[in-house]
N, C-alpha and C positions, 0 to 999 in steps of 0.2 A: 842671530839675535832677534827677540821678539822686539817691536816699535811697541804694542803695548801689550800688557801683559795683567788681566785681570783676576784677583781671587776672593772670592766668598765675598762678592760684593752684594749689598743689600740699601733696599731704599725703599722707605715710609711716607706714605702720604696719608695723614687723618690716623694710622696707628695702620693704616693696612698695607702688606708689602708689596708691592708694583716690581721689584727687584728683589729675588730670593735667591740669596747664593749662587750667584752668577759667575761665572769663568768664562773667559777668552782669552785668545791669543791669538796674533798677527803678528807675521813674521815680517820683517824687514825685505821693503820691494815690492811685496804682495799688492793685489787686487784684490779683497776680501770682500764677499759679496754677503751681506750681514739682512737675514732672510725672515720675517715673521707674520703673522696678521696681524691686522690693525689692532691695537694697545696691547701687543704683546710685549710691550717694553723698549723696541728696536731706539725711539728719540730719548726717551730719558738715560737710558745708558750712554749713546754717544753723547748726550749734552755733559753728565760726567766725565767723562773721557776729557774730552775739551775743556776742563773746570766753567762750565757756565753751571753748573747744580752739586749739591753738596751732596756724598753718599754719607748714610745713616751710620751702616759702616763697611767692612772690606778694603781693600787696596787694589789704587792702578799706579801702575809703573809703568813707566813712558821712556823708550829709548834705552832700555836695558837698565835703566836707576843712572843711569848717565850725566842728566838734568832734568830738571821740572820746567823748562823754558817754555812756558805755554807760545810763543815766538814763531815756534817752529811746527805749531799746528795750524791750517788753514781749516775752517768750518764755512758751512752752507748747509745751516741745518733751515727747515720746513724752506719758509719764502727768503729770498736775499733782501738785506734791508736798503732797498731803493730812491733814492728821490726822482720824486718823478720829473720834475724838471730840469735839472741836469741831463746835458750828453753824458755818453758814454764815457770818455778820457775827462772831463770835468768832474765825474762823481769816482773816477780812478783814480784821479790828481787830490781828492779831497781827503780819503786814505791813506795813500802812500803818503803826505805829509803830514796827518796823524801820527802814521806808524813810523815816522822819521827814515825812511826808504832812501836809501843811496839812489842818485842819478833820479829822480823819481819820472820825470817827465820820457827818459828812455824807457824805462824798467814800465811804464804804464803802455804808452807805446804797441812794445814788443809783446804784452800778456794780453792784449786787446787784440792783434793780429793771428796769439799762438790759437788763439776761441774763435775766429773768426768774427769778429768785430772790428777789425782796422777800417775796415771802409762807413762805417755809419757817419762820421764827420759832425756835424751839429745838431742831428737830431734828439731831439728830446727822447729819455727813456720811454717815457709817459704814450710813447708812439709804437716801443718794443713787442713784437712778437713774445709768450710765454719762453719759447725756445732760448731767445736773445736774449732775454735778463734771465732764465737759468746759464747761460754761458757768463755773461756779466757777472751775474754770482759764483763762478768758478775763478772768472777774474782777480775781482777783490780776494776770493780767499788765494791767493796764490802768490797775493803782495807779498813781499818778505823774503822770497822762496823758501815757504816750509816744506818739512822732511813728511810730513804726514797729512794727508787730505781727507775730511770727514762729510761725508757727503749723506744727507737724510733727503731721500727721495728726488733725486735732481732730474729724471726722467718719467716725473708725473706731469700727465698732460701735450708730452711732445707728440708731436704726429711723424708718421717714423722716419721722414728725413732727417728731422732738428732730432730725434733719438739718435738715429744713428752717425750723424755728424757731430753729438755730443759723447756720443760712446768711443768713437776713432779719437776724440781728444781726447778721453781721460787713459786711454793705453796709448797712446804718444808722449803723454807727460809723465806714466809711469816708466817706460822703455825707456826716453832719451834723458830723463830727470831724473831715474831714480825714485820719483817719491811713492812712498806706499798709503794704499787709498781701501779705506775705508768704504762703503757705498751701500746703504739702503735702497731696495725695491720692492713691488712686488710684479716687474716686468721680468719674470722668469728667463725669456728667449734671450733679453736683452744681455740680463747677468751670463749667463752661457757663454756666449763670445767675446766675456772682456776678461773675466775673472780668473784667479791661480787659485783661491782658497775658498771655503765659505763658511758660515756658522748660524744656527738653524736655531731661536729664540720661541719659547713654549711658555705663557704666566708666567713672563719674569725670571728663567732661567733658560739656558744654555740645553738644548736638547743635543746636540755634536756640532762639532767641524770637523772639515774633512777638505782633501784638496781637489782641485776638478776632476783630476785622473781619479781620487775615490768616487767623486759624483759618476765617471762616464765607466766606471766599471761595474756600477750599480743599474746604470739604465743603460748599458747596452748591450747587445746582441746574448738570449741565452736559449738552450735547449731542453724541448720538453721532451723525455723518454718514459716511453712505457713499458712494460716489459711483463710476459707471464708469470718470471718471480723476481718480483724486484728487489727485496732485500740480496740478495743472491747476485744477482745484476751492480748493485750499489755494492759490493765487496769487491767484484769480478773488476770495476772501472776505477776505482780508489786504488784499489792493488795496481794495475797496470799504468795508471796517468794522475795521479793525488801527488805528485811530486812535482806537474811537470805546470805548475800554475795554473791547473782545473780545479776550480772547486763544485762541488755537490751538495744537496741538497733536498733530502727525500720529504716529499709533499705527503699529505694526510689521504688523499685520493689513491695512493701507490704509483704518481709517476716521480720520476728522479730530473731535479733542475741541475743542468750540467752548462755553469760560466766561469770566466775568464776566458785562457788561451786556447779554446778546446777545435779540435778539429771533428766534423761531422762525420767524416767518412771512414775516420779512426776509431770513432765510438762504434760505429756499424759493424767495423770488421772481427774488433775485440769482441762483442755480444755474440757474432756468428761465427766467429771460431769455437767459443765456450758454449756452442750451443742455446743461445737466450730466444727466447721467439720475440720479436720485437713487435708490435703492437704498436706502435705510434714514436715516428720522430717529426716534433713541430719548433720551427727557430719563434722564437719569441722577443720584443724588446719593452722594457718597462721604462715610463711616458717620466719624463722629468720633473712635469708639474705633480703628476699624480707621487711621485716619492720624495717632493719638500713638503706637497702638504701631508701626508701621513709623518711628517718629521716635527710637523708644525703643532702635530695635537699632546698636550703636557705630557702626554703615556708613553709616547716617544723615548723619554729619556730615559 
């Protein structure tokens, strides 16, 4: 089951579209890493998501049409909204009894400790490192325990330990909780190591998703073969290994890009039994950053 599930959404600011026929989809459990440049749409889409903005028009379905319980979505979208002089557990305590939270005083506790905030005791926010009120702001959105976490840019500004102690919680709390999370960046390296899914936002529309294993079968490991007739070479290697999850690829220069499951030494032997004169075998790997942002330009889609 998708947790949301978006179609032909669209959104007007002043008569001009910021959201044009947008789709997504996020599966239940996922780590969706939700990938754009700056005003490519990435916050106003999840602010709809979350009902904090109204789409123009299109439909989002939350939880399969299950319920609309906005309840069971936690947000921490741009800044968390802080008081700065409240502790930590006094501005948890002041939520959780908003939101009528069972046990509150446990339940704030236990979500200050799961961030690594159990030990601040009385200090004032107002004293917080950027890293420590983005955890706090994962805090609060977690009051409730919602099924789905929407997180817009929560690892701007971390310096890479509060990164990376922020990144081991949000896949701790997807593994032992279940919840499926949403997450804005544009720390590339970061998303790589947490993420299952992703979706790649161009002017307001949807250029793909895809899952990491698409992302790592795209940038990694592939082979450049050259060969003195490559069309001929490119029939010779299809015929022999095109079933055996290789795929190919003939470039405009007459070499042939040969990725997936391919063995080097197999390609070798197949060209030199058939006689091929080979001319060049080079391993090659294409750069992560370099294939979101060619994903990122509207031509993409």
């Amino acid at each position: 089951m998708d947790v949301v599930t978006v179609r032909a959404l669209v959104k007007r600011y002043a008569g001009r579209r910021v959201i044009d026929d947008f789709e997504m989809h996020v599966p239940q459990g996922a780590i969706y890493g939700f990938v754009g440049k700056n005003g490519a749409g990435k916050s106003t889409v999840m602010k709809m998501i979350a009902g904090l903005v109204a789409p123009t028009s299109g439909e989002i379905t939350l939880f399969g049409g299950q319920t609309s319980d906005v309840r069971r979505i936690g947000v921490l979208l741009e800044h968390p909204g802080l008081l700065p002089n409240l502790n930590a557990y006094d501005m948890m305590m002041t939520q959780a009894i908003a939101f009528g939270v069972t046990n509150p005083k446990t339940a704030c506790r236990d979500l200050l400790a799961q961030v690594g905030l159990g030990e601040t005791g009385r200090k004032p926010i107002k004293g917080f490192s950027l890293g420590m009120k983005q955890r706090l702001g994962i805090a609060l959105a977690l009051l409730g325990g919602p099924d789905l976490l929407l997180l817009d840019e929560p690892l701007n500004g971390l310096d890479p330990e509060a990164a990376r102690a922020m990144r081991n919680s949000l896949v701790e709390l997807n593994q032992t909780r279940g919840i499926t999370i949403v997450i804005s960046s544009h720390v590339l390296d970061q998303l790589e190591r947490m993420c299952t899914h992703y979706g790649v936002i161009a002017s307001g529309r949807m250029t793909c998703e895809m899952t990491a294993g698409d992302v790592e079968r795209e940038c990694g490991q592939s082979l450049r073969v050259r060969t003195a007739e490559p069309a001929k070479s490119l029939v010779l290697l299809e015929d022999a290994i095109g079933a055996d999850g290789v795929r190919f690829a003939a470039e405009p220069d007459g070499s042939i890009i040969v990725s997936g499951a391919f063995s080097a030494d197999r390609i070798a032997a197949i060209l030199h039994e058939h006689g091929q004169e080979v001319r060049e075998m080079s391993r090659q790997a294409k750069d992560m950053e370099d294939y979101f942002v060619s994903l990122m330009e509207p031509s993409a889609r």
